[in-house]
C-alpha positions, 0 to 999 in steps of 0.5 A: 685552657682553651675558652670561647667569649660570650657576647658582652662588651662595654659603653661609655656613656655619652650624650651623642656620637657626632663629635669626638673631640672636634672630628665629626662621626657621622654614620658611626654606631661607635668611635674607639681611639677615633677609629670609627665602627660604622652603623653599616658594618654593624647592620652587616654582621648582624645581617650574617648572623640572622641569615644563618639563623634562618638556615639553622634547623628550628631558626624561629626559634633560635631567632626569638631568642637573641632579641638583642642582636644588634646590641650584643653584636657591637658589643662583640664589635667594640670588645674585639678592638679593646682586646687588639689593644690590651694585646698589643700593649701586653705584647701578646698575638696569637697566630693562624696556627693556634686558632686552627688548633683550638678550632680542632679541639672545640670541632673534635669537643662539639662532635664535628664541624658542623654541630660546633657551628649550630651550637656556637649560633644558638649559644652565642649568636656567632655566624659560622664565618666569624668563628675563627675571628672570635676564637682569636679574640678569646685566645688573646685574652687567655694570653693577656691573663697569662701576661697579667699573672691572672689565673682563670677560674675564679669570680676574683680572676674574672674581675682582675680581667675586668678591671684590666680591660676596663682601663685599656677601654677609657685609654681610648675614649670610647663613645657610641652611639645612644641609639645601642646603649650607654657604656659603663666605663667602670663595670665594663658592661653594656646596658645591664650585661654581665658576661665574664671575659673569660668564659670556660666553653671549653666544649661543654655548651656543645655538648649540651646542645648535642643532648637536646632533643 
């Protein structure tokens, strides 16, 4: 079943992000595996998503309401590359093909391309240029459940996923940076975020959109 992430990720907790191990981290917003997300990709994308916000018809509005941005951006920042991980050690990947047909699906779902884009901004806080970039994500991660033998759909499959990818996040040390929040390791959670990994959209958030006044 085709599902779009919400924005969560996950924190570890640590005191400062200038060192990981004896390699300095300056200007790091996080440091995965020692690869580094830099402050300024992460003050990019939220840039890209705000300027799109303010082009989206009621974009005040819209704006007001995601006023942890910047922390659900990284969270989507770290998320992606724990998934690249958990994928590559699953030996799952997911190919240009099949991101263009879930596109079509939730496109053809939401009512066209351009009412996915606004849902998909107002929802999740997704500018329209990372669509496809978080639609690969969460194909990966159905993938990884197929792999894993967890079937979605249930409270229980949610926290086996957790827990899998939890276990792949402290393989690879992650440390960010106080100023975005504390990591918690063990619940998979950033601050007090509660987002399943997999999130059945499946077109239904657009078509509610759809039927707002």
């Amino acid at each position: 079943m085709l599902t779009v992430c919400g924005a969560a990720a996950l924190l570890v907790a640590a005191p400062l992000l200038t060192a990981c191990g004896n390699d300095a981290h300056p200007g790091a917003a996080a440091v995965l595996g020692g690869e580094r997300i830099t402050v300024g990709e992460l003050q990019a994308k939220v840039k890209e998503v705000r300027d799109a916000q303010r082009e989206a018809p009621r974009g005040e509005e819209i704006i007001k309401g995601s006023g942890q941005l910047t922390r659900a951006t990284l969270d989507n920042l770290i998320r992606d590359r724990i998934v690249k991980k958990a994928a590559d050690d699953a030996g799952v990947s997911v190919t240009r093909r099949e991101v263009g047909e879930a596109r079509a699906q939730l496109e053809k779902q939401a009512g066209g391309s351009k009412k996915l884009k606004e849902a998909l901004l107002q929802q999740q806080a997704i500018a329209p240029g990372d669509i496809d970039d978080r639609l690969r994500m969460q194909l990966a991660v159905d993938k990884i459940a197929k792999a894993s033998g967890i079937q979605p759909g249930s409270p229980e499959s949610n926290k086996a996923l957790s827990e899998k990818f939890s276990k792949t996040s402290k393989s690879m040390h992650i440390r960010v940076n106080p100023r975005f929040g504390k990591w918690d390791v063990k619940q998979s959670v950033l601050g007090n975020r509660t987002e399943p990994w997999l999130q059945d959209t499946t077109g239904r958030q657009a078509d509610r959109h759809q039927q707002q006044p």
